[in-house]
KOLTOR-720896 format. One record per residue (C-alpha): residue in three letters; x negated, y negated, z negated. Coordinates in steps of 0.001 Angstrom, whole numbers, padded with zeros to 6 digits, always signed. Example, Ala and Ser with C-alpha at 12.3 -4.5 7.8 and 13.67 -1.06 7.14 Angstrom:
BEGIN
ALA-012300+004500-007800SER-013670+001060-007140
// end
This chain:
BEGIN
UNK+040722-017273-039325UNK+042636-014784-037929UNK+043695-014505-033965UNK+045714-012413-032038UNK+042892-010560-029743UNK+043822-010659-026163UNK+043466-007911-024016UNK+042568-006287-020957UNK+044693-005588-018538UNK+044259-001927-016836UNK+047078+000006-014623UNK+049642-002297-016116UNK+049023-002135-019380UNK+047240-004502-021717UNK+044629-002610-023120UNK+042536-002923-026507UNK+038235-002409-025622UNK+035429-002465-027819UNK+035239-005193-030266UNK+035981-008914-029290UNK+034740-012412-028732UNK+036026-015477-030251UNK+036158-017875-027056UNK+034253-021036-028809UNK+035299-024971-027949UNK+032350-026628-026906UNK+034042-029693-028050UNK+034546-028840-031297UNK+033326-026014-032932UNK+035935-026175-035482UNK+038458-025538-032871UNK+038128-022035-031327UNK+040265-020996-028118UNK+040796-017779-028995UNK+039476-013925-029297UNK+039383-011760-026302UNK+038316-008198-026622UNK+035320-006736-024237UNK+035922-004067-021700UNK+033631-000674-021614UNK+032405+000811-019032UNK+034619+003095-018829UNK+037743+000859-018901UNK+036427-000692-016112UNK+036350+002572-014571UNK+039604+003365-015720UNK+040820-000577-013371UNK+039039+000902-010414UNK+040816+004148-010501UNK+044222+002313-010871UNK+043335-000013-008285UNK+042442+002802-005723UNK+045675+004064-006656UNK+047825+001407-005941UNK+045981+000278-003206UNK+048018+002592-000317UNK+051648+001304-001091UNK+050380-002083-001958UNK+048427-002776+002181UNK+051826-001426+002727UNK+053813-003713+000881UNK+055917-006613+003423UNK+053622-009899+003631UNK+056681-011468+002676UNK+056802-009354-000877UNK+053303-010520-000997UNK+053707-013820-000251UNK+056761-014570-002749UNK+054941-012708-005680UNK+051713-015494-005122UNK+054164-018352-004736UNK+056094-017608-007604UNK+052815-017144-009470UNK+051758-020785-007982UNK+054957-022222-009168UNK+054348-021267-012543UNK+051403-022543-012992UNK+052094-026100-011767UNK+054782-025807-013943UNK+052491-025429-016873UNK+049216-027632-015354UNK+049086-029459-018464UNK+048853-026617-021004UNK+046444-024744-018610UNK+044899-027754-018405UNK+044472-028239-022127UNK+043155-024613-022534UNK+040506-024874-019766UNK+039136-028356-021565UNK+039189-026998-024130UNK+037626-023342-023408UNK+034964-025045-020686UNK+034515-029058-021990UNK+035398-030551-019166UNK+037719-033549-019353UNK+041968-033050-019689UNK+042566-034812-016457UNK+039484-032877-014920UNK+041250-029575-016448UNK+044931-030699-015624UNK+043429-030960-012071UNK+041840-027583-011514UNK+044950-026426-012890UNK+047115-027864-010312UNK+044466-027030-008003UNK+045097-023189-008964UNK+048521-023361-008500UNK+048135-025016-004883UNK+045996-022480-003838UNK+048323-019688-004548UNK+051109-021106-002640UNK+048469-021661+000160UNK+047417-018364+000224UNK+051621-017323-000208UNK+051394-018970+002958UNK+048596-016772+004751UNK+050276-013758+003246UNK+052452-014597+006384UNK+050281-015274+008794UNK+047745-012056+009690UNK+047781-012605+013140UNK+046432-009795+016179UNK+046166-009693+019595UNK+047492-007995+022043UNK+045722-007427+025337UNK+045750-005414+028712UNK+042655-003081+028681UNK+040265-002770+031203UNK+041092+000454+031629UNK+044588+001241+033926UNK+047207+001737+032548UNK+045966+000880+028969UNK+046863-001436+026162UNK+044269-002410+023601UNK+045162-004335+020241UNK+043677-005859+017465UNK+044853-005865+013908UNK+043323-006950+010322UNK+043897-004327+007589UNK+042805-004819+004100UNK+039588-003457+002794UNK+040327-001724-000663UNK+039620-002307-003921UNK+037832-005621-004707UNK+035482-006347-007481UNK+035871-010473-008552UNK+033012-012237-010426UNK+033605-015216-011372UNK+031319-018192-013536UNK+032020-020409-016422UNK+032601-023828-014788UNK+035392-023645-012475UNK+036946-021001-015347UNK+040803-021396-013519UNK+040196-022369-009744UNK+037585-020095-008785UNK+039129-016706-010265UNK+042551-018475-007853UNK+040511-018991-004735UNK+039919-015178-004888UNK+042160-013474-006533UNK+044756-014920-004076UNK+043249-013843-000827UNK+042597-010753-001535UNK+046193-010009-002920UNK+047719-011943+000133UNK+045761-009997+002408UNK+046634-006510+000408UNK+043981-005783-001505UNK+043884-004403-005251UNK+041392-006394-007854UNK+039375-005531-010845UNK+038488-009086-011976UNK+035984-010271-014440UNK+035736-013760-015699UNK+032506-015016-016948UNK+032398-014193-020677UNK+032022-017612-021840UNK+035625-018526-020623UNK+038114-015658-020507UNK+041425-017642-021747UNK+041804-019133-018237UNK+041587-015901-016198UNK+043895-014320-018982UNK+046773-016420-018521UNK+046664-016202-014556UNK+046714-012524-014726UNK+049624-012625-017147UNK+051121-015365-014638UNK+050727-013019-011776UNK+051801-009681-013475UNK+054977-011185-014867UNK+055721-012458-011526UNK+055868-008781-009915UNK+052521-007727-009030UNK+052710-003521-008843UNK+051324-001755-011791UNK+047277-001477-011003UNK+047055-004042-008055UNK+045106-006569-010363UNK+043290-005713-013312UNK+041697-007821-016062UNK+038615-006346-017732UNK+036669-009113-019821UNK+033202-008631-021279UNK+029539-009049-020228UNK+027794-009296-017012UNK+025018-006493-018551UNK+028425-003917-019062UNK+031238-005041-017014UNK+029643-006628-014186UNK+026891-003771-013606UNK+029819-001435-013917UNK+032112-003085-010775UNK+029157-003624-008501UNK+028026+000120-008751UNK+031434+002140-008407UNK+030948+003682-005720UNK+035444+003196-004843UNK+034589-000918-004910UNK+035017-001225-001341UNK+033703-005463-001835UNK+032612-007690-004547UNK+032871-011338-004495UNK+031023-013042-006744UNK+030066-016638-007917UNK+026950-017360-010283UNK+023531-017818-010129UNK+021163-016810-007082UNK+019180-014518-009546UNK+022077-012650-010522UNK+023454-012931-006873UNK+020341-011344-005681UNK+020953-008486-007963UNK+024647-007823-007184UNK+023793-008203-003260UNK+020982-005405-003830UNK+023735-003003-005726UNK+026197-003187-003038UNK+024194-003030-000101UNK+022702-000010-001194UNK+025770+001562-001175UNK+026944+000121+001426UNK+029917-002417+000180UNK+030562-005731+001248UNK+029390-008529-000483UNK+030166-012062-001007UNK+027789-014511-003038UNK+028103-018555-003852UNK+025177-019382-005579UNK+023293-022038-006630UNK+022133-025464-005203UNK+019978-028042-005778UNK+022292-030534-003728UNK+021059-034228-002254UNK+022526-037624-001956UNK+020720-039575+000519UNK+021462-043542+000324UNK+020111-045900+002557UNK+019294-049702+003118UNK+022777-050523+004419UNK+025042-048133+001960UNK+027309-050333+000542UNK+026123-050364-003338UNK+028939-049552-005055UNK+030503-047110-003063UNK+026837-045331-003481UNK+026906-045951-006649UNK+030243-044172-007389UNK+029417-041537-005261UNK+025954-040474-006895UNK+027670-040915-010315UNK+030735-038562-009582UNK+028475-035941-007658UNK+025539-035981-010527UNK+027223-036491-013471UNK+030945-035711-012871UNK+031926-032629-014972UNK+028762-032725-017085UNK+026526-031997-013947UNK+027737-028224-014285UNK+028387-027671-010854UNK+026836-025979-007693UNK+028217-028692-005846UNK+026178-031702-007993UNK+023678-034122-005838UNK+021152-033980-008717UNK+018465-035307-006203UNK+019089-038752-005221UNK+017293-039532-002167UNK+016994-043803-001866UNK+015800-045587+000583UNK+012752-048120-000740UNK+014932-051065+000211UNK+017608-050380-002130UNK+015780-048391-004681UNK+015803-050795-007523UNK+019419-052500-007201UNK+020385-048428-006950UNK+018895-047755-009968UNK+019721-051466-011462UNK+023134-050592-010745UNK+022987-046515-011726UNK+022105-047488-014984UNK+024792-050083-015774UNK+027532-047398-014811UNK+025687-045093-017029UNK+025601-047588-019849UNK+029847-047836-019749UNK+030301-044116-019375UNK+031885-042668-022116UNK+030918-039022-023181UNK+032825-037612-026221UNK+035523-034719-026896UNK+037361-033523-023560UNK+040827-034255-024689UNK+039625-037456-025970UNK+041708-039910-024341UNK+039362-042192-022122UNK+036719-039614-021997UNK+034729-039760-018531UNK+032465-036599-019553UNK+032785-034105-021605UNK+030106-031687-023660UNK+027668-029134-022541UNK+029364-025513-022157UNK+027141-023979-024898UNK+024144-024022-026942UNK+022527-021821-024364UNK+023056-024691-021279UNK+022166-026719-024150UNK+018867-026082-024711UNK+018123-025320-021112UNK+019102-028770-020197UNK+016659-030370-022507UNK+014025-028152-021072UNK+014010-029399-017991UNK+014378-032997-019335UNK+011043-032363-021243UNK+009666-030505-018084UNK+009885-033804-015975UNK+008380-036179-018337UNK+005385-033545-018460UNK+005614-033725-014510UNK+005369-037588-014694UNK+009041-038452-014240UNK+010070-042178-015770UNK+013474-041124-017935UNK+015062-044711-017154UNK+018044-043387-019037UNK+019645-041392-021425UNK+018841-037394-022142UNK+019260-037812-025642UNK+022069-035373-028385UNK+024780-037342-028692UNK+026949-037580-032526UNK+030616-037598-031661UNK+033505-037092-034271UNK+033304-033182-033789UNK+030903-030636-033581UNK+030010-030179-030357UNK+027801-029782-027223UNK+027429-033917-026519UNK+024317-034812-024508UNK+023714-038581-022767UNK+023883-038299-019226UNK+019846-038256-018282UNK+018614-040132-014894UNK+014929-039844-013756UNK+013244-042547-011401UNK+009259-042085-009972UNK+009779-038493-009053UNK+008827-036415-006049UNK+010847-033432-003968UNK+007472-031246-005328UNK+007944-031388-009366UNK+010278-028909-010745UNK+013348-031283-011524UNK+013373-031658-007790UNK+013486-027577-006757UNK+015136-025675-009552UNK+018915-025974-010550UNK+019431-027662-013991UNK+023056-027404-014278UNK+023635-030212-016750UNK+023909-034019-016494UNK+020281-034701-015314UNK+019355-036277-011803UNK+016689-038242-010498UNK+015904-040727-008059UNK+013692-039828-005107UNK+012220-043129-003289UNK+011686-042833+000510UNK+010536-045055+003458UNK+013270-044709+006186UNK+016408-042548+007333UNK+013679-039492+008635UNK+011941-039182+005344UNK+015092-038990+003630UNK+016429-035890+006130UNK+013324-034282+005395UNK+013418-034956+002083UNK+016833-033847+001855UNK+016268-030119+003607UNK+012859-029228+001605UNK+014717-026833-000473UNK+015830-023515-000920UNK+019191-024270-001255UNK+021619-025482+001518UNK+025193-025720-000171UNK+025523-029406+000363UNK+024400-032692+000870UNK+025625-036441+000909UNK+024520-039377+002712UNK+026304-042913+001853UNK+025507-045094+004989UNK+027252-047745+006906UNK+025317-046850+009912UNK+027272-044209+012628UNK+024381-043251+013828UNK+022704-042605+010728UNK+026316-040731+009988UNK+026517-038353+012730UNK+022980-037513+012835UNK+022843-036716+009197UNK+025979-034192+009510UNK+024229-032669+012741UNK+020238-032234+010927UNK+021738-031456+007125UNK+020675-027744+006300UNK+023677-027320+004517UNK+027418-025384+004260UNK+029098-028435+004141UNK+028098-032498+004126UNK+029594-035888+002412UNK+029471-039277+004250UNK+030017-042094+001574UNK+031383-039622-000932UNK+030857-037699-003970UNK+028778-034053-002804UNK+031621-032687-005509UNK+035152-031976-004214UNK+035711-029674-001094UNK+039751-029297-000349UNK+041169-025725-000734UNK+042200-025406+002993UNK+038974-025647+004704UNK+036094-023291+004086UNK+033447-023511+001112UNK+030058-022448+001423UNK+026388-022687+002233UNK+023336-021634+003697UNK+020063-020344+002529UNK+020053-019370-001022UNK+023220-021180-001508UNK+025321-018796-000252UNK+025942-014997+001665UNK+027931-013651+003284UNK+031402-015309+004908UNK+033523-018669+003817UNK+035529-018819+001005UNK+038814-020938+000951UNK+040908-021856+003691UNK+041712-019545+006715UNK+038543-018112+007257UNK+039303-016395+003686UNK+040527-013594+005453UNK+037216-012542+007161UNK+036447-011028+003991UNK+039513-009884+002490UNK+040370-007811+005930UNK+038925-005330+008104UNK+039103-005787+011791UNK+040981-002468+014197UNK+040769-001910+018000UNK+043400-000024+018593UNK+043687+001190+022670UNK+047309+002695+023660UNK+048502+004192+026810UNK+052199+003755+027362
// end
């Protein structure tokens, strides 16, 4: 079959690299997305010098150039939510109306951020001093290197690609290598809506070659990057040695406490959506489910049931609740760790098993695990698939501690009818961000996402706290 190869884009021009990659439909794998060719080294050097290049006139561009470029970028893409929509199902698995959603999603965060292009605010202040003025300004940083994963292939490139241009930076961006159509058509999106020659650059290929090659150039001035905390460990070590800020969202291992008085379905729901919702391939998932002895058994009575009507098959498939695995590789990994906690003495109470579907694909059952402890290895290390199990406690405290025995500290859910139970959960929770009688999954573009411990480094993403990365802070002090 031949494709048209899609290229890089580098100083304004789309740019041919070395060799290509057909983008595969875990779906179907009858049904390629398309061939995108792999950047070299030094094309990626090649975006960083353009970048530094136009990076003067661009800090120096009017917000409001800034902002209308971004919101006619935003506009565009909500035009076309349901054919980016379609692509990213069909490029990452997850469902159309999941994929129609993140699209939208996209294009609401670029009008956001058109928004914040307008509002960098200072201060102004008398100094100390007499006779003295002092002032305080943002400026942008510089170039910024963007890494961005597989799962969220069109929101997460938005969420920081749009800061940083807002706030007038330049961009060398590389999507993860699994899912470059997404990223593509953004970039095209933004350069056709006015974006300066080499203010964002596209350069598509591996981690081991593109990636290394951002996070060590010495004219990278930040990097901003979402993956795994191995690899986020790695790019943290190459920028700190030189000195360059860094940004990391990592992984999680994400609980849903639910106790006596939860109200069952609402639990229920909310377990299923956070675990299972968009084939358990997020940081955000509650993969541990934390239950209270009480409920345990209706919980799982009633887990099971909702697993039983799910339906798993093709993403576009009309109906279709969950789609396939993103590869062969997540694949395989994902039945590890379902053979790992059998070994460990888990009960699989459902599921875990390949699924046959009408196409070729990625299809596994969604897998839940009951008589398991926070010690075996389902409980501490990130699966990234459609696998949870079901920790039993005694009370409300066992649960908390329970709940923050982990490494991780992204997020973490608690469905409860009890206020006091409520507020003292989102008080004691050793995480970025907590759920009360909600899905862990689903954190609104205008207030910040993040973590703590090995969930995260570095400042907030999202909302207005955005800029804290994206800008450099000036005391200026003037005498009349």
């Amino acid at each position: 079959m031949n494709m048209e190869v899609k290229r890089n884009l580098i100083a304004g021009q789309w740019v041919e690299g070395s060799g290509s990659r057909v983008n595969e439909n875990p779906s179907d794998k009858n049904d390629p997305v398309g061939a995108f060719t792999a950047a070299t080294a030094d094309q990626v050097n090649d975006a960083v010098a353009a970048a530094k290049k136009a990076s003067h006139a661009w800090a120096r561009t009017s917000p409001q150039v800034r902002s209308d470029i971004l919101d006619k970028a935003g506009t565009e893409i909500l035009a076309r939510k349901e054919e980016l929509g379609k692509q990213l199902s069909r490029e990452e698995g997850k469902t159309l109306p999941e994929g129609i959603g993140e699209a939208t999603r996209a294009g609401q965060i670029f009008k956001w951020f058109a928004g914040e292009a307008l509002r960098i605010h200072g201060d102004k202040m008398a100094g100390l001093r007499p006779g003295t003025e002092a002032e305080v300004t943002r400026e942008p940083v510089g170039v910024i290197g963007i890494i961005t994963p597989w799962n969220f292939p069109i929101a997460i490139p938005a969420w920081k690609v749009a800061p940083a241009l807002a706030f007038g930076n330049t961009v060398v961006l590389k999507p993860a290598d699994l899912v470059p159509a997404s990223s593509w058509s953004i970039v095209d999106i933004l350069q056709r809506a006015g974006l300066p020659e080499g203010v964002l650059n596209l350069t598509m290929g591996s981690g081991s070659v593109v990636g290394n090659a951002i996070i060590n150039h010495k004219d990278v001035a930040g990097v901003t990057f979402t993956g795994s905390t191995k690899t986020g460990r790695m790019v943290a070590e190459a920028c700190i040695k030189r000195l360059a800020r860094v940004q990391l969202e990592m992984g999680g291992k994400n609980p849903m406490v639910v106790l006596d008085d939860a109200d069952l379905d609402i639990a229920v729901e909310a377990s299923f959506q956070g675990a299972f919702g968009s084939t358990g391939q997020r940081c955000t998932a509650s993969s541990r489910l934390i239950v209270q002895q009480g409920i345990h058994d209706k919980f799982v009575a009633a887990m099971i049931e909702r697993l039983k009507k799910t339906k798993i098959d093709h993403a576009l498939e009309p109906g279709a609740e969950i789609g396939p695995v993103v590869d062969q590789r997540q694949l395989d990994q994902d039945l590890e760790y379902i053979s790992i906690a059998q070994k460990e003495g888990a009960k699989l109470a459902w599921g875990g098993e390949l699924l046959n579907r009408k196409t070729q694909g990625f299809y596994l059952n969604c897998a839940l695990f009951t008589e398991s402890n926070n010690n075996m290895r389902i409980s501490r290390e990130e699966v990234f698939g459609p696998v949870a199990n079901v920790i039993r406690v005694k009370d409300y405290d066992e649960a908390l501690a329970v709940a923050n025995d982990t490494e991780f500290g992204l997020v973490g859910g608690i469905c409860t009818t009890s206020l006091k139970h409520a507020t003292h959960f989102k008080r004691n929770i050793e995480a970025g961000m907590t759920m009360v009688n909600l899905p862990t999954a689903g954190v609104d573009y205008i207030v910040p996402f993040g973590g703590r411990k090995n969930s995260s480094y570095g400042t907030r993403e999202q909302g207005e706290l955005a800029r804290e990365f994206y800008t450099i802070v000036k005391t200026a002090y003037v005498r009349p």
